[in-house]
C-alpha positions in Angstrom: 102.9 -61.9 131.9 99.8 -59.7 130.2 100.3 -59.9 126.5 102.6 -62.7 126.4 102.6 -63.9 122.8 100.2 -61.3 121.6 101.5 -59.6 118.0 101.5 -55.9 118.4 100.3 -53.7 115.1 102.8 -50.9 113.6 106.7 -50.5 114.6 107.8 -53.5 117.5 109.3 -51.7 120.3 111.7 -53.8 122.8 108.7 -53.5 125.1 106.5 -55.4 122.3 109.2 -58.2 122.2 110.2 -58.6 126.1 105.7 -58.9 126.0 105.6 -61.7 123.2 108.4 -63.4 124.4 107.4 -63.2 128.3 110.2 -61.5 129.6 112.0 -58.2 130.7 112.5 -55.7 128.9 116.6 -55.7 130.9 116.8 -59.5 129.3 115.8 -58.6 126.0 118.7 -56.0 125.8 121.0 -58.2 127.0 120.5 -61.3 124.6 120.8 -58.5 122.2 123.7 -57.1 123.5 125.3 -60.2 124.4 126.5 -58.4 127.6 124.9 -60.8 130.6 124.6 -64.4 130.5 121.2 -65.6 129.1 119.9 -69.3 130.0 119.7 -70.9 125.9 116.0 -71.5 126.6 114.9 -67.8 127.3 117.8 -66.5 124.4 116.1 -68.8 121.8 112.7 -67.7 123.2 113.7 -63.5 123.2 115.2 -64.0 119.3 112.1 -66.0 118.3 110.2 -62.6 119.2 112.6 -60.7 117.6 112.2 -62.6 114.5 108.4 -63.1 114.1 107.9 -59.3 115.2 111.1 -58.3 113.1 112.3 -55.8 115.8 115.5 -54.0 114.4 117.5 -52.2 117.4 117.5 -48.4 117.4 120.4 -47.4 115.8 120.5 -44.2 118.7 120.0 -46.9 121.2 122.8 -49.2 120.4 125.2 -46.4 120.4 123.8 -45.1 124.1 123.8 -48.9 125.1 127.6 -49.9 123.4 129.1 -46.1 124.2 129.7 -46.5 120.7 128.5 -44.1 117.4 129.6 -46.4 115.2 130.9 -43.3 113.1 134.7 -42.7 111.9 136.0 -39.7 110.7 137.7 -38.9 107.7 139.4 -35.7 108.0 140.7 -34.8 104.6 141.6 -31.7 103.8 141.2 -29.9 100.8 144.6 -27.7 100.2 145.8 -26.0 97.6 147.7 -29.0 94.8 145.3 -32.1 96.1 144.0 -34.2 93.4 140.8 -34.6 94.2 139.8 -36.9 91.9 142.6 -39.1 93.9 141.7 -38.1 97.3 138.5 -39.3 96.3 139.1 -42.7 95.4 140.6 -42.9 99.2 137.4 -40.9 100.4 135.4 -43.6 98.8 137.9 -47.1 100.1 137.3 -45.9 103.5 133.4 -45.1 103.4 132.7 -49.1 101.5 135.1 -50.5 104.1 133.3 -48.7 107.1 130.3 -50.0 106.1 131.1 -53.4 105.9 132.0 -53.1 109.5 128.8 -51.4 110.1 130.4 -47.7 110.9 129.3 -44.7 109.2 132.0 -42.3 107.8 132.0 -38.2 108.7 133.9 -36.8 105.9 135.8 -33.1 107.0 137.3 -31.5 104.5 138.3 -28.4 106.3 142.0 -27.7 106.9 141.4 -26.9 110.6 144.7 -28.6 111.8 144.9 -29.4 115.3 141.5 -27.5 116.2 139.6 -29.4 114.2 141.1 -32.7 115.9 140.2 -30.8 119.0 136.7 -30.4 117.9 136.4 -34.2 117.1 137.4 -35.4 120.5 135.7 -33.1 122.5 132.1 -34.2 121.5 130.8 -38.0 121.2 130.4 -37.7 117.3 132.8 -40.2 116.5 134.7 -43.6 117.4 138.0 -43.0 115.8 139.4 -40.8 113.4 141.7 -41.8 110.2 144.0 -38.8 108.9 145.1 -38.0 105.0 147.4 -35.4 103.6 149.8 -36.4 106.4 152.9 -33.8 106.6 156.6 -35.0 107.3 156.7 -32.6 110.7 152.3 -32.5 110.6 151.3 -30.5 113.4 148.1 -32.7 114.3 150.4 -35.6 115.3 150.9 -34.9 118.8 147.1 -34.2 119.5 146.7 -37.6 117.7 148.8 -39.4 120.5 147.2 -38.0 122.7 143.4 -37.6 121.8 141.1 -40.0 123.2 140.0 -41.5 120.3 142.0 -44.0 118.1 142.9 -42.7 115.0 145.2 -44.1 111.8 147.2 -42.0 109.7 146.8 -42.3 105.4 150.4 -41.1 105.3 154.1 -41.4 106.8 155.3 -38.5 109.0 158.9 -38.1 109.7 158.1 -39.8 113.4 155.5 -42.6 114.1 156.4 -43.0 117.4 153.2 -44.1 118.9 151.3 -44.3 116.0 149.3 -46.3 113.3 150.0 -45.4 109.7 149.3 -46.8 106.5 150.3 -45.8 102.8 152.0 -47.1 100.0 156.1 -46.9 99.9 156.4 -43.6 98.0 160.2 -44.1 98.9 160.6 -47.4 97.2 157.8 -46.0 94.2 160.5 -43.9 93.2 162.9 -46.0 93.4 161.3 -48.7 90.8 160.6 -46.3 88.5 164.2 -45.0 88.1 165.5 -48.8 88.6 163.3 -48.9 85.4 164.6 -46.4 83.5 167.9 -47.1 84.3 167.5 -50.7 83.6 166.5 -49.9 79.9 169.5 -47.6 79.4 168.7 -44.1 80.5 171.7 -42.1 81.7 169.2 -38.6 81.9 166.1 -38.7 83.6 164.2 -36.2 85.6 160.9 -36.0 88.3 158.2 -33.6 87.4 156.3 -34.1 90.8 153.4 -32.8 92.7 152.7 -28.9 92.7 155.4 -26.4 94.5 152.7 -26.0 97.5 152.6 -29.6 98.1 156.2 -29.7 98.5 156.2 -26.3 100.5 154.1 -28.0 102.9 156.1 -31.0 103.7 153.8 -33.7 102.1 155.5 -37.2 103.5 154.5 -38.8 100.2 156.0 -36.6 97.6 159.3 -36.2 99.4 159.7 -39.7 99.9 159.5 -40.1 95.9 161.9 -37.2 95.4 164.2 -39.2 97.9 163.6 -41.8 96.2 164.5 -40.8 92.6 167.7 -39.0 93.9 168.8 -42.1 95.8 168.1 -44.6 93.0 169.7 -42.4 90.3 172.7 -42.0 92.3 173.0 -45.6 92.7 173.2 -46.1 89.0 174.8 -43.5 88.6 172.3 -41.8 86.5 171.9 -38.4 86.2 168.3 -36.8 88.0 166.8 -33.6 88.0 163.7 -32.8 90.3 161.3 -30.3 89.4 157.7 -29.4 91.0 155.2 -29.2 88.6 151.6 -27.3 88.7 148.3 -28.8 87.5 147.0 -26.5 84.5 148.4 -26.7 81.3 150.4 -23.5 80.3 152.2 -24.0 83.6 153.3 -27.7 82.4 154.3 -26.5 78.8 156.5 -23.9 80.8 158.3 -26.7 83.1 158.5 -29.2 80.0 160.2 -26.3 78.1 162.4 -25.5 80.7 163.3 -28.9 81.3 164.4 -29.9 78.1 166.4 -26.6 77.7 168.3 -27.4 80.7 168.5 -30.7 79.7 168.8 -31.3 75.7 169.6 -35.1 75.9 166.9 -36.3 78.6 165.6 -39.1 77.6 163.7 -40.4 80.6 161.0 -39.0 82.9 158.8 -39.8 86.3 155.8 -38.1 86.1 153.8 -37.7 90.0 151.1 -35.7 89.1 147.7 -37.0 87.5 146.3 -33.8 86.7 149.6 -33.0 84.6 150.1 -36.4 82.7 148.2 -35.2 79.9 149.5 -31.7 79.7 153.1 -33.4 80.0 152.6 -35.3 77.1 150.9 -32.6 75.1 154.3 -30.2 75.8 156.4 -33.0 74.5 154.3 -33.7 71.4 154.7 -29.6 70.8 158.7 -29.7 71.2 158.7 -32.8 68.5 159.6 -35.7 71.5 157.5 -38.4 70.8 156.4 -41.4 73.1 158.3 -43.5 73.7 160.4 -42.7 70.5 162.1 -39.9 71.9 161.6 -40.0 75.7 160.1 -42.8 78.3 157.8 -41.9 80.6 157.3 -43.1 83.8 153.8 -42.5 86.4 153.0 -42.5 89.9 149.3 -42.6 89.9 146.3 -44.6 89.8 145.7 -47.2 86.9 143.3 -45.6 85.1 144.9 -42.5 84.6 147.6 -44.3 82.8 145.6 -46.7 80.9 144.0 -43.9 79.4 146.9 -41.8 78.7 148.0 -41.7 75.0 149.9 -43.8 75.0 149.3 -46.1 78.1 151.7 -45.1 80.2 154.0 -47.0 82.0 153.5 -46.7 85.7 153.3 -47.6 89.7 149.5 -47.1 90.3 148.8 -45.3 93.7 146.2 -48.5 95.3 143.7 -46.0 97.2 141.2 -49.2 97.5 143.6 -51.0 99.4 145.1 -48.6 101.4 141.7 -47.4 102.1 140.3 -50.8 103.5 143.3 -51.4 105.8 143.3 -48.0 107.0 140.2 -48.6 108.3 140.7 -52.3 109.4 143.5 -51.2 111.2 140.9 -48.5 112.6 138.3 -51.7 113.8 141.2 -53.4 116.1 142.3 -50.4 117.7 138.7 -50.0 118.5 138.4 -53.2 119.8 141.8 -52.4 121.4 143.6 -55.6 119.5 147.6 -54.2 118.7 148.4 -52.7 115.6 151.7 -52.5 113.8 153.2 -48.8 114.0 153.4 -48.8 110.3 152.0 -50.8 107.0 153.8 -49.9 103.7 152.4 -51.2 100.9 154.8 -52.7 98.2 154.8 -50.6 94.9 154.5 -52.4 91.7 155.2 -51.3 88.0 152.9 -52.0 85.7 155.1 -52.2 82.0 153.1 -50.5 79.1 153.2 -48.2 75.9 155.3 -44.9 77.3 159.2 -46.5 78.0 161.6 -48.4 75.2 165.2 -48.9 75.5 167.0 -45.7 75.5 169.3 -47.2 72.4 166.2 -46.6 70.8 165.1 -43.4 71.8 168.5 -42.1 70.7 168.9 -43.4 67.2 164.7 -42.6 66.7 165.7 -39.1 67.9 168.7 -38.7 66.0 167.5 -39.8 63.2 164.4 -37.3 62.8 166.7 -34.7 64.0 169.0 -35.3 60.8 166.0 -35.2 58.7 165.4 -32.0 59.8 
């Protein structure tokens, strides 16, 4: 063949490298795309070329050759009480994890519900799509069995029939951090949880705490209050207030909101409760929210990084359309620090400043 063997000068094209190697252009794309049977002679011959040329594939053409973008979708949206700074970690799980499996991520942050799902399928953007702020009754669930693209769901709705979800057990989270409490002698606790709109809008992972809490404090029989609680920090000072006035003698609290952990414990340093002196305090959240917390707080860290990478490994099988387990729930674990002590403790410290006064 004319130009067999000959180097060619600027960017080597698969033409250049089916010329040096003496070849087809047809078997060139299929040692590369391992789709035909190649004799070992002309395959080692075809990725010599490739080599001493140093052709790299189109990236446009692999897709058109592999009917694959090798782009996920991340469709997060961004509603009123989201922690961003959390949602964030995930964002950034999912986009390292993609890469190693050499997908690209397209982040949507719009709150387009089913439509935007729509808009996804409809065009050949994407491979799959991965879903976060997952409701209890989420209106994008049955487009998602349906769509024709595999997706995974960051969350727990109320029915996974025929789906793939992933998130830590928000259920059994609540639960430790009550067995917890309990466990050091608190007979009052109470939840201040995710803002009132989360709640409102039937987020799976902050109902499962609440369920949680409640079930767990009933089973020792412990009294529980649940309260929503807003991000900024007259709002907190408000619900600390009214907490404490409802409930003089609480001496425990679960915290499940990051952007309020520091306004909580500003509100009880203002009504004289000290740390864990007076009251133990209990997070849901990621680890270095509480390590930086003064004092380091007690907690059950939220693992975005892991829940991130098998949310998208999970994504990579059903692509390659390996079976996937309907649902992965990630163990909680509590992490013991500064912000609990026995509640035989907190008593006597509180009495005892109280009788000073």
């Amino acid at each position: 063949m004319s130009g067999r063997g000959r180097v060619p000068s600027g960017q080597p094209t698969i033409a250049d490298v089916a010329r040096h190697a003496g070849v087809a252009v047809s078997t060139v794309s299929y040692v590369l795309s391992g789709k035909r049977a190649i004799s070992e002679l002309t395959r080692n011959r075809v990725l010599a070329s490739v080599r001493l040329l140093g052709y790299h594939p189109n990236a446009g053409a692999r897709a058109l050759a592999s009917r694959r973008a090798n782009v996920i979708a991340l469709v997060l949206p961004l509603r009123s009480g989201i922690q961003v700074p959390v949602v964030m970690q995930f964002a950034t799980a999912v986009v390292t994890s993609a890469r190693s499996h050499d997908h690209d991520v397209l982040l949507l942050t719009s709150d387009e519900g089913p439509q935007g799902l729509h808009r996804i399928a409809a065009g050949a953007l994407v491979d799959g799509v991965l879903v976060m702020d997952v409701e209890l009754h989420d209106v994008r669930v049955p487009l998602l069995r349906e769509l024709g693209r595999p997706s995974v769901l960051i969350g727990l709705p109320a029915d996974t029939d025929g789906l793939t979800c992933v998130d830590l057990d928000f259920h059994r989270a609540g639960q430790v951090c009550v067995d917890h409490l309990a466990g050091l002698g608190h007979r009052r606790v109470a939840l201040l949880g995710a803002p009132a709109a989360v709640y409102d809008r039937g987020t799976g992972f902050a109902h499962r705490t609440r369920a949680g809490v409640v079930e767990a404090a009933a089973r020792h029989g412990v009294e529980a209050v649940t309260m929503p609680c807003e991000e900024n920090a007259a709002e907190v000072h408000s619900r600390v207030v009214e907490l404490f006035a409802r409930q003089p003698e609480l001496s425990g609290l679960v915290v499940q909101n990051e952007a309020a952990v520091g306004p909580v414990q500003a509100a009880l340093a203002a009504l004289g409760r000290r740390v864990p002196d007076d009251v133990s305090v209990v997070a849901v959240c990621p680890d270095q929210f509480a390590e930086h917390a003064s004092p380091r707080l007690t907690s059950v860290p939220v693992p975005a990084e892991e829940i991130g990478r098998q949310a998208v490994s999970l994504l990579m099988r059903k692509l390659q359309d390996e079976p996937t387990p309907q649902v992965t729930l990630l163990e909680p674990r509590l992490t013991v620090r500064d912000s609990t002590a026995s509640a035989t403790a907190t008593s006597a410290a509180y009495d005892a400043r109280a009788a000073a006064r």
